[in-house]
BAROGU-847305 format. One line per field, with one value per residue (C-alpha): residue number from 1; residue in three letters; chain; x, y, z. Coordinates in steps of 0.25 Angstrom, whole numbers, always signed. Last residue first. Layout:
N
num <- NUM; ... $
residuo <- ala; ... $
cadena <- A; ... $
u <- X; ... $
v <- Y; ... $
w <- Z; ... $
END
This chain:
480
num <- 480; 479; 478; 477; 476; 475; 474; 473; 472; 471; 470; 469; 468; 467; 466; 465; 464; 463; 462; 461; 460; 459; 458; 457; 456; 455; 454; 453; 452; 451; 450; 449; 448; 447; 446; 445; 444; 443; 442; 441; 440; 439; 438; 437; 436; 435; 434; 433; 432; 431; 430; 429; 428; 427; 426; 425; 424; 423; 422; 421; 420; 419; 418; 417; 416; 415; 414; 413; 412; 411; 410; 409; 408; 407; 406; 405; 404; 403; 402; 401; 400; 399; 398; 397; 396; 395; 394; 393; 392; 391; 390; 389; 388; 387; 386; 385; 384; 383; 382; 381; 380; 379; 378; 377; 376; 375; 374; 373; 372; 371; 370; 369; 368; 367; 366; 365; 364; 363; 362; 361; 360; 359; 358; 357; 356; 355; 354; 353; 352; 351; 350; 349; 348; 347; 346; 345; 344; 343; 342; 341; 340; 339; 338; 337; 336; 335; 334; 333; 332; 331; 330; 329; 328; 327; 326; 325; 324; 323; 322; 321; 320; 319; 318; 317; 316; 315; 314; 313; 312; 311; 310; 309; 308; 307; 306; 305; 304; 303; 302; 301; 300; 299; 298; 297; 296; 295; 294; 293; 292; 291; 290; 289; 288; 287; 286; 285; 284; 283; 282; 281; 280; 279; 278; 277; 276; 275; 274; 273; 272; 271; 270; 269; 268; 267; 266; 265; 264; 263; 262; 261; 260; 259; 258; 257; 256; 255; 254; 253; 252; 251; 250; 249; 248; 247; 246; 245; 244; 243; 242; 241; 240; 239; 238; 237; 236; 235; 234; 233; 232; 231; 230; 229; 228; 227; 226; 225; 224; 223; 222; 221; 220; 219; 218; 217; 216; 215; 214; 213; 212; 211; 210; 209; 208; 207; 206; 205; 204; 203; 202; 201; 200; 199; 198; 197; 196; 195; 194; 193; 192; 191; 190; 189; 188; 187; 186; 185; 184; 183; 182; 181; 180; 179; 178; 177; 176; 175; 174; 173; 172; 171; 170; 169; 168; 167; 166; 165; 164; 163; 162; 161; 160; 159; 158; 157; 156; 155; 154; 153; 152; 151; 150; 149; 148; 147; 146; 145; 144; 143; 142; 141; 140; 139; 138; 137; 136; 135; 134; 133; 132; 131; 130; 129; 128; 127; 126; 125; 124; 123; 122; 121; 120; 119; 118; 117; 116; 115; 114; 113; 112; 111; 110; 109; 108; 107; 106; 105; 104; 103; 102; 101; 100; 99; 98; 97; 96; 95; 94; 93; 92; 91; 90; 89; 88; 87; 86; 85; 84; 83; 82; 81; 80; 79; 78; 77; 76; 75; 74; 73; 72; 71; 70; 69; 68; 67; 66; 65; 64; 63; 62; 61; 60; 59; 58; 57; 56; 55; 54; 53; 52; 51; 50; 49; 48; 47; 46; 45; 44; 43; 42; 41; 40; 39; 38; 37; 36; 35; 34; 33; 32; 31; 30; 29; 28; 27; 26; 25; 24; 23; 22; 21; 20; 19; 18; 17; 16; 15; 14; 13; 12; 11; 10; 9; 8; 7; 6; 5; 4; 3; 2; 1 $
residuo <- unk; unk; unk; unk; unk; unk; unk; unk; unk; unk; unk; unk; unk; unk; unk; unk; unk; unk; unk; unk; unk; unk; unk; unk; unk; unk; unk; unk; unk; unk; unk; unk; unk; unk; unk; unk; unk; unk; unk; unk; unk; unk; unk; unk; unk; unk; unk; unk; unk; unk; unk; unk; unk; unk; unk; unk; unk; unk; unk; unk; unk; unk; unk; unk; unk; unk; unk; unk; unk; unk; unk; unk; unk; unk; unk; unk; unk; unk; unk; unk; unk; unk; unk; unk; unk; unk; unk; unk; unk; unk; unk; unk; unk; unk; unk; unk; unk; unk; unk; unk; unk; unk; unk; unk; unk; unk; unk; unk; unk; unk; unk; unk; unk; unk; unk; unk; unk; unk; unk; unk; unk; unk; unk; unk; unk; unk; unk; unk; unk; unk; unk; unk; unk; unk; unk; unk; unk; unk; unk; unk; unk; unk; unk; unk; unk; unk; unk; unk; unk; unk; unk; unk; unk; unk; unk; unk; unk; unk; unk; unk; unk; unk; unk; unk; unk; unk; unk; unk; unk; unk; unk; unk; unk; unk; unk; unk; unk; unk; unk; unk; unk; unk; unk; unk; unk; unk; unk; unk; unk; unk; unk; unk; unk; unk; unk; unk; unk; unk; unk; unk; unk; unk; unk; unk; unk; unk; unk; unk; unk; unk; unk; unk; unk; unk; unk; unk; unk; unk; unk; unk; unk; unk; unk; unk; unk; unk; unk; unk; unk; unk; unk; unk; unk; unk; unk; unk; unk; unk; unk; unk; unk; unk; unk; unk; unk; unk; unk; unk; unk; unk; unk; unk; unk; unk; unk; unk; unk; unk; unk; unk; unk; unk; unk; unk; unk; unk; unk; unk; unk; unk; unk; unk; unk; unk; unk; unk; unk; unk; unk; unk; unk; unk; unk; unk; unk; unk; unk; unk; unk; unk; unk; unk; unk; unk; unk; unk; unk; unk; unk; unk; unk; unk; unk; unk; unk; unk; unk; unk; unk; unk; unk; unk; unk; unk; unk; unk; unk; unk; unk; unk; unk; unk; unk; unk; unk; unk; unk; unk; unk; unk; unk; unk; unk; unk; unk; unk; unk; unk; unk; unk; unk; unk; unk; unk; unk; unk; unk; unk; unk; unk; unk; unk; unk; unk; unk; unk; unk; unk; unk; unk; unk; unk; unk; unk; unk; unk; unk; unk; unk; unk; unk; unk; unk; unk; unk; unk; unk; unk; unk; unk; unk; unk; unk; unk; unk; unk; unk; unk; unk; unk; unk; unk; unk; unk; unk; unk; unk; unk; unk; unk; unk; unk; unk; unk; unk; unk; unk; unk; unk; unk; unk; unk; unk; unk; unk; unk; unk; unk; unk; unk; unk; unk; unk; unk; unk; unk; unk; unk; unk; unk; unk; unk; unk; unk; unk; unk; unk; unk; unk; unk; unk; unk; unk; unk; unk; unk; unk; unk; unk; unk; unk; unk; unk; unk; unk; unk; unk; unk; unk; unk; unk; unk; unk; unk; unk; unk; unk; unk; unk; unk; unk; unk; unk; unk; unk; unk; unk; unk; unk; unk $
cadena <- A; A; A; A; A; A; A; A; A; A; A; A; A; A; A; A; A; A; A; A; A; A; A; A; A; A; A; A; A; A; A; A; A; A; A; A; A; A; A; A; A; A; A; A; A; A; A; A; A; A; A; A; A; A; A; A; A; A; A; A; A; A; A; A; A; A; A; A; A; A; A; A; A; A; A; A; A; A; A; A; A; A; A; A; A; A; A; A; A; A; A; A; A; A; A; A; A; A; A; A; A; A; A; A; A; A; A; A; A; A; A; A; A; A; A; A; A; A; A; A; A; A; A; A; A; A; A; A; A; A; A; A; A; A; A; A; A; A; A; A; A; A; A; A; A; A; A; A; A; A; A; A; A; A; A; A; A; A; A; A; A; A; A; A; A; A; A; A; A; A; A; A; A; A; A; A; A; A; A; A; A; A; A; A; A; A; A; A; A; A; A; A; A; A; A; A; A; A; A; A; A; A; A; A; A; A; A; A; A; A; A; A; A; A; A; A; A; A; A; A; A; A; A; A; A; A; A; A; A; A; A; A; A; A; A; A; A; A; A; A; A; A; A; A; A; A; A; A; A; A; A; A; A; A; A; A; A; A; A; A; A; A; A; A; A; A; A; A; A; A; A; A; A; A; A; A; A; A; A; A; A; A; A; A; A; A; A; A; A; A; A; A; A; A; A; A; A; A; A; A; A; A; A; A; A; A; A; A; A; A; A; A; A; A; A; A; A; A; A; A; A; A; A; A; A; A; A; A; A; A; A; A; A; A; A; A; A; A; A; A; A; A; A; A; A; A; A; A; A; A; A; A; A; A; A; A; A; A; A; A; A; A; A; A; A; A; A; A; A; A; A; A; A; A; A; A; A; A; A; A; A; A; A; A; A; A; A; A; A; A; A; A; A; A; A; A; A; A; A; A; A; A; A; A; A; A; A; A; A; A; A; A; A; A; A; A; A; A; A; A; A; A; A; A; A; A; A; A; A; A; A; A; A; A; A; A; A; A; A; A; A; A; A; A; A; A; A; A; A; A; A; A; A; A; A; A; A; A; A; A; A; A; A; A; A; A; A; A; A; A; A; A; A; A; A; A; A; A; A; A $
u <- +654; +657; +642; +638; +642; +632; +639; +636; +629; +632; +617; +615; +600; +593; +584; +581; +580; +570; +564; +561; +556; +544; +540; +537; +531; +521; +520; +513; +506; +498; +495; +490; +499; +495; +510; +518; +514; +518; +531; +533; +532; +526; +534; +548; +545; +543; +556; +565; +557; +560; +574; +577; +571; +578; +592; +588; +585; +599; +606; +597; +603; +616; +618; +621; +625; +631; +638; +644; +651; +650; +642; +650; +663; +653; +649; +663; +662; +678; +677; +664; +667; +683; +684; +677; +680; +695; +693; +687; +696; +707; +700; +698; +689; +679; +665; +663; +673; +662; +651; +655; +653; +639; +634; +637; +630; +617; +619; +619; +609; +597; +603; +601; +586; +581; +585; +577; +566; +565; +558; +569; +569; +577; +575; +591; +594; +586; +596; +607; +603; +601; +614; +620; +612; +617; +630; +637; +628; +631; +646; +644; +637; +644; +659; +651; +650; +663; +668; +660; +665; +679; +679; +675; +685; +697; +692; +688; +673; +660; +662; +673; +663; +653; +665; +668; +653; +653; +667; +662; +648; +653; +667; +656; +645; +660; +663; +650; +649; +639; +623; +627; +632; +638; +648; +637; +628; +637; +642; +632; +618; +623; +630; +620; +611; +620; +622; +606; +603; +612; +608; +596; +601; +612; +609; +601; +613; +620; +608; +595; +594; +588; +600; +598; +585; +583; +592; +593; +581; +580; +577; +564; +563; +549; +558; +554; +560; +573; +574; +570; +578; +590; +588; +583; +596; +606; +598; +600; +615; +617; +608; +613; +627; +624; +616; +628; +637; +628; +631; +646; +647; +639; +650; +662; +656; +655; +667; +675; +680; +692; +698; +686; +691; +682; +673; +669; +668; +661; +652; +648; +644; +639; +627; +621; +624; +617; +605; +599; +605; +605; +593; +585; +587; +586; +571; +570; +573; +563; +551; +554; +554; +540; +536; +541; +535; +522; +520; +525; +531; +531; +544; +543; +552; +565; +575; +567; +573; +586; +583; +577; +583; +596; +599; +601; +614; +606; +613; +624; +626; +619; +605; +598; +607; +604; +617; +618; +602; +603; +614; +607; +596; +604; +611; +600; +603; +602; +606; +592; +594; +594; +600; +613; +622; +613; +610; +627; +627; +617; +624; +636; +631; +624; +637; +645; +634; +636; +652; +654; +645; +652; +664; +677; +686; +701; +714; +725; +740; +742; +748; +763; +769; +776; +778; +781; +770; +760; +765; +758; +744; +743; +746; +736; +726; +729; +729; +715; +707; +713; +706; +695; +683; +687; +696; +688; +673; +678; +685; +671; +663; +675; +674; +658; +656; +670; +664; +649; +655; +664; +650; +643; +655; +654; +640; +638; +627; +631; +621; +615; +630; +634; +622; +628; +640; +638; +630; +641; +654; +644; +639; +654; +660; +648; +650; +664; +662; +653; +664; +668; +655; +660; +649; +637; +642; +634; +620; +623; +625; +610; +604; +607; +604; +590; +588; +590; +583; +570; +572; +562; +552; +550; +554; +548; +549; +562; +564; +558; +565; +578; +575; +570; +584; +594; +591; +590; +602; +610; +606; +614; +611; +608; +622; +626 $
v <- +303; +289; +286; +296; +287; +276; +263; +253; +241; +233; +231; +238; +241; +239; +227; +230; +244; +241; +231; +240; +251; +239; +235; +249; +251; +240; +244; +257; +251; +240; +251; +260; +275; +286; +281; +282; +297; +301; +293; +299; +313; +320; +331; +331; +314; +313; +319; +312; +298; +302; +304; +293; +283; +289; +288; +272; +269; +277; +267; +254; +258; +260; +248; +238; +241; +256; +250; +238; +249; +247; +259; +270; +266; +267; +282; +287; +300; +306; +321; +327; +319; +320; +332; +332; +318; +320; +331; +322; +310; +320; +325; +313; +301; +307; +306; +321; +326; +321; +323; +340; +339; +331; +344; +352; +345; +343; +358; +361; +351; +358; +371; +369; +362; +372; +383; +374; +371; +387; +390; +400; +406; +403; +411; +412; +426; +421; +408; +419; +427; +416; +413; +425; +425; +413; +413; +415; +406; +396; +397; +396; +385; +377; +380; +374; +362; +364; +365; +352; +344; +349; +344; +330; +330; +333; +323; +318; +317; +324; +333; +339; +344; +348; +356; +361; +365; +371; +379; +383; +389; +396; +404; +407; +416; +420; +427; +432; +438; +431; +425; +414; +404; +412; +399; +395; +395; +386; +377; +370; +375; +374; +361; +354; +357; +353; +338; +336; +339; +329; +336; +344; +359; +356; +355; +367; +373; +368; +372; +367; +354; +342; +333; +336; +329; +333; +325; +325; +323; +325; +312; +311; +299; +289; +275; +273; +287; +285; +275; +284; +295; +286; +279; +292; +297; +288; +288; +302; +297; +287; +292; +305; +300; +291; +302; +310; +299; +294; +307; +308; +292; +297; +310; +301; +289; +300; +306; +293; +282; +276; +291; +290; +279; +277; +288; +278; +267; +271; +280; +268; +258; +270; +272; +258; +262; +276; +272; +258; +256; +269; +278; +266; +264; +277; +275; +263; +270; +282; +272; +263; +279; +281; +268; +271; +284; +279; +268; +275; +268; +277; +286; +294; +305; +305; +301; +312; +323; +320; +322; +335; +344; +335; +338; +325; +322; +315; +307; +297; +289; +291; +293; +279; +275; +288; +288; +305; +304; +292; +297; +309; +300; +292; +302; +307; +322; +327; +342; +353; +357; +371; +376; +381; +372; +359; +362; +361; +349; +341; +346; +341; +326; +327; +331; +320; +310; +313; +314; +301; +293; +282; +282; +286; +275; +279; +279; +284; +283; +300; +306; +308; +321; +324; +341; +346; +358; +348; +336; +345; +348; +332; +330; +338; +332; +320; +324; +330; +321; +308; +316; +318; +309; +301; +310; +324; +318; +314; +331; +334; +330; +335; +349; +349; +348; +355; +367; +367; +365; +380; +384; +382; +385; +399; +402; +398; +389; +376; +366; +363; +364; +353; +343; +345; +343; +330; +323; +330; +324; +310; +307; +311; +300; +292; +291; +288; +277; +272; +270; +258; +249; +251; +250; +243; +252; +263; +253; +248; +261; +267; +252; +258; +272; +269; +257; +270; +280; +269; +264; +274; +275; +260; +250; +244; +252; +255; +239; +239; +251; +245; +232; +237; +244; +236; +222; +230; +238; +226; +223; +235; +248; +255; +253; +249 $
w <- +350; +344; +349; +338; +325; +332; +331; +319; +326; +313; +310; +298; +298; +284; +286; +301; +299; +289; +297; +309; +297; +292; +306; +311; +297; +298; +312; +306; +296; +305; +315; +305; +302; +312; +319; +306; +304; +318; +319; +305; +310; +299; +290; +296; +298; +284; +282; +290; +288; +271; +275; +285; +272; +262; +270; +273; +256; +254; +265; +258; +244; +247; +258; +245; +232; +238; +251; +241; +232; +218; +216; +224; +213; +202; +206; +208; +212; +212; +218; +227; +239; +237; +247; +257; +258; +259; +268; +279; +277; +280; +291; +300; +299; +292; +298; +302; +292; +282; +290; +289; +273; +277; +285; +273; +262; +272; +275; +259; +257; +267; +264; +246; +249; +258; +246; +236; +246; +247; +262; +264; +253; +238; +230; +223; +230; +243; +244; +244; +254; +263; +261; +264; +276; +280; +277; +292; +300; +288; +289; +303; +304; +294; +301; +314; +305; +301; +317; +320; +308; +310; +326; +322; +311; +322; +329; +344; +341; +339; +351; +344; +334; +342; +349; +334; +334; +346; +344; +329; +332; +344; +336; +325; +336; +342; +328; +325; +339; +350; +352; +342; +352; +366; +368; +380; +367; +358; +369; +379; +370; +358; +358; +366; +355; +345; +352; +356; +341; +333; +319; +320; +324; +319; +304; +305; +308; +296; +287; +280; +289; +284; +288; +302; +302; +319; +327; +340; +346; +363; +371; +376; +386; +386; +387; +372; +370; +374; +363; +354; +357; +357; +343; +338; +341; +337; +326; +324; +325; +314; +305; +305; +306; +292; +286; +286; +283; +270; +262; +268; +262; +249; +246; +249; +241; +228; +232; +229; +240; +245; +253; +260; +268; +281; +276; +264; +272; +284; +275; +268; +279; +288; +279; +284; +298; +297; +287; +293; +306; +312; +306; +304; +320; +322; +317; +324; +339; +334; +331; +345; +352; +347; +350; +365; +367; +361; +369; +382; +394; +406; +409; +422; +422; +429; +418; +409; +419; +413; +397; +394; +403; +404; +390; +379; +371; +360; +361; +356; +367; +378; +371; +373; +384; +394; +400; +404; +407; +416; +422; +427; +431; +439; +446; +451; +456; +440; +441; +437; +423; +417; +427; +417; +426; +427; +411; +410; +418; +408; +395; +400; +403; +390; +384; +390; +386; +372; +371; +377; +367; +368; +376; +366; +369; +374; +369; +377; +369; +372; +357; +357; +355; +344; +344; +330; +330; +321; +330; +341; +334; +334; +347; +351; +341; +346; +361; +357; +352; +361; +372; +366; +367; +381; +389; +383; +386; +400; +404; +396; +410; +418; +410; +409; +425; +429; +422; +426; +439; +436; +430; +444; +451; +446; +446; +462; +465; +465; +468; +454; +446; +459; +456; +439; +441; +450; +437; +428; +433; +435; +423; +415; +425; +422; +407; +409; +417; +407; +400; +405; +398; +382; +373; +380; +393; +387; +387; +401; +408; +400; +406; +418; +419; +410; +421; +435; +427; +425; +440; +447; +434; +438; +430; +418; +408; +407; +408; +395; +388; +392; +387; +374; +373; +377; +366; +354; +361; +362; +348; +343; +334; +348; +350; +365 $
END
């Protein structure tokens, strides 16, 4: 079920209600339920698959608190993450890796003959695998006490608002929530109504309407110019910004009306003055696991030079692959790991250089060189991000700078018609951006008069409304 859907217009206000009319007994036991019913929306068998992966690590994680001896603690850690993956590899990646194997073999003169299995990626797969992981690996470190309700802890793997796409929460701070009592708050649920709208905007108004050009041009970038190259790229990275941080504000909203705090994930990423910057604020919940359950364990920046490199490029090619079974996939993680490096490795060097021209830290002139030179970077790595394969990748690069036709881009029907209104919506997320860096605009808009105040409630539903495309455009994470 889409959260861009009238099913979901109709699911979640009577979720919320009956929510809060049971008893804090039966709440878990209703969120459980209507969490199987809103994944079954999409394809109803592979919940199956969802609970095998609930159930490995539910029984993992009672045995991890029972045994005692070191070595068959880690060896059940083992078995736990290893069965648990054994379903993400069937389902994600088996077709990956017999192609690419088959493909490395016809380069050595062997034919061999690619296995006829297709099988449909479950939604969001990779998301509630890690959550599950990162709950039996806490239970290992002691960090977190094993769910004996099996209710509860299925409640907190299946949790609709955020089963899907995230953010990929932590037991510490979301399971014990499913046992604490929940009593309707007014301010809890405006608050959550105001963050639902606002990834509405995001979604319907600036990521689905920018989709409509960048699907076209990325579809065949061999038809267009590299003026249309450059905008389409421009466009795909607010696209999956919108796209996915309303995804989350949809979800943390929504938890949020039935009184659950769910972590943020995304932080203005797009404001960042470097690479790493970047990932501290872009899809939080992801690069936190990341570095906590891989870069640290691999002995993160507390090692050699060499070693210190070896870590950054493994997690980020894992981050990579975790993104999807491709090749490109894999080369937009390692070349973000490429960007860390290479700016780990530069930056006193650079430093330097910005003090030879004046420039100190608090410089606007100097912030204004690192805040575009990382936005320029990060949209280089979209690009092979949301190519179809490689070649399509290289051609972009390639031809964005060459052959800018501005007639051509001026008799399209996307620049007489959508143009205008998906410029208008990329202002309007920006001004709300930094308005609220300065004064929280819940905060300001709730000292404003009553009359004023729903005015404008009125006036930004309508908005969305009016500039919404309504063609229930899937989330670009659910593919993940």
């Amino acid at each position: 079920m889409l959260f861009n859907s009238l099913e979901f217009a109709i699911f979640f206000p009577t979720v919320v209600a009956v929510f809060f009319l049971l008893s804090q007994r039966w709440r878990v036991h209703w969120l459980l339920a209507v969490s199987c019913f809103f994944y079954m929306a999409f394809i109803p068998a592979y919940i199956l698959i969802l609970l095998v992966t609930i159930l490995i690590d539910y029984v993992a994680g009672i045995c991890l608190e029972k045994v005692d001896d070191p070595k068959k603690k880690k060896a059940l850690l083992w078995l736990s993450i290893l069965s648990t993956c054994t379903v993400l590899f069937i389902f994600k990646y088996f077709g990956f890796f017999t192609g690419s194997f088959v493909g490395l073999a016809d380069l050595f003169g062997f034919h061999l003959s690619r296995p006829a299995i297709s099988i449909i990626l479950p939604i969001g797969l990779s998301f509630h695998t890690f959550q599950s992981l990162s709950y039996v690996i806490e239970v290992y470190r002691g960090n977190q006490k094993a769910e004996r309700n099996f209710i509860v802890y299925a409640t907190y793997v299946m949790f609709f608002p955020q089963l899907v796409a995230g953010p990929i929460e932590r037991p510490q701070n979301l399971l014990h929530q499913f046992r604490d009592p929940h009593a309707f708050r007014y301010d809890d649920v405006t608050a959550g109504l105001k963050r639902m709208a606002w990834g509405f905007f995001k979604k319907l108004v600036v990521a689905d309407r920018l989709a409509l050009y960048v699907n076209d041009v990325y579809g065949a970038p061999r038809h267009f110019n590299g003026l249309q190259l450059s905008i389409a790229t421009f466009f795909f990275a607010y696209q999956i910004y919108c796209d996915f941080s309303g995804y989350s504000d949809i979800a943390i909203g929504g938890a949020q009306v039935m009184g659950f705090k769910l972590m943020e994930n995304f932080r203005t990423p797009y404001y960042s003055l470097s690479v790493s910057e970047f990932w501290r604020r872009w899809h939080i919940s992801l690069s936190t696991w990341f570095k906590d359950y891989l870069y640290v364990p691999l002995g993160g920046s507390r090692v050699r030079k060499r070693q210190h490199i070896l870590n950054l490029m493994i997690t980020f090619g894992v981050s990579g692959l975790w993104h999807g079974a491709n090749w490109t996939y894999v080369i937009w993680g390692l070349l973000n790991g490429s960007y860390l490096v290479a700016g780990w490795l530069t930056k006193d060097w650079r430093n330097r250089l910005f003090a030879g021209f004046g420039l100190h830290e608090d410089s606007a002139i100097r912030k204004a060189i690192m805040l575009s030179s990382t936005f320029a970077l990060t949209c280089a790595a979209w690009v092979v991000f949301r190519a179809r394969n490689m070649g399509d990748a290289w051609y972009v690069w390639t031809h964005m700078a060459t052959g800018w036709n501005f007639h051509q881009l001026a008799t399209e029907q996307f620049w007489m018609r959508q143009f205008p209104v998906a410029v208008a919506a990329i202002l309007l997320l920006e001004i709300g951006q930094l308005w609220d860096g300065k004064v929280p605009v819940p905060a300001f808009v709730g000292r404003m008069p009553v009359a004023a105040r729903w005015a404008l409630y009125a006036s930004f539903v309508m908005m969305v409304l009016m500039f919404g495309i309504y063609k229930q455009m899937q989330f670009i994470y659910f593919q993940f």
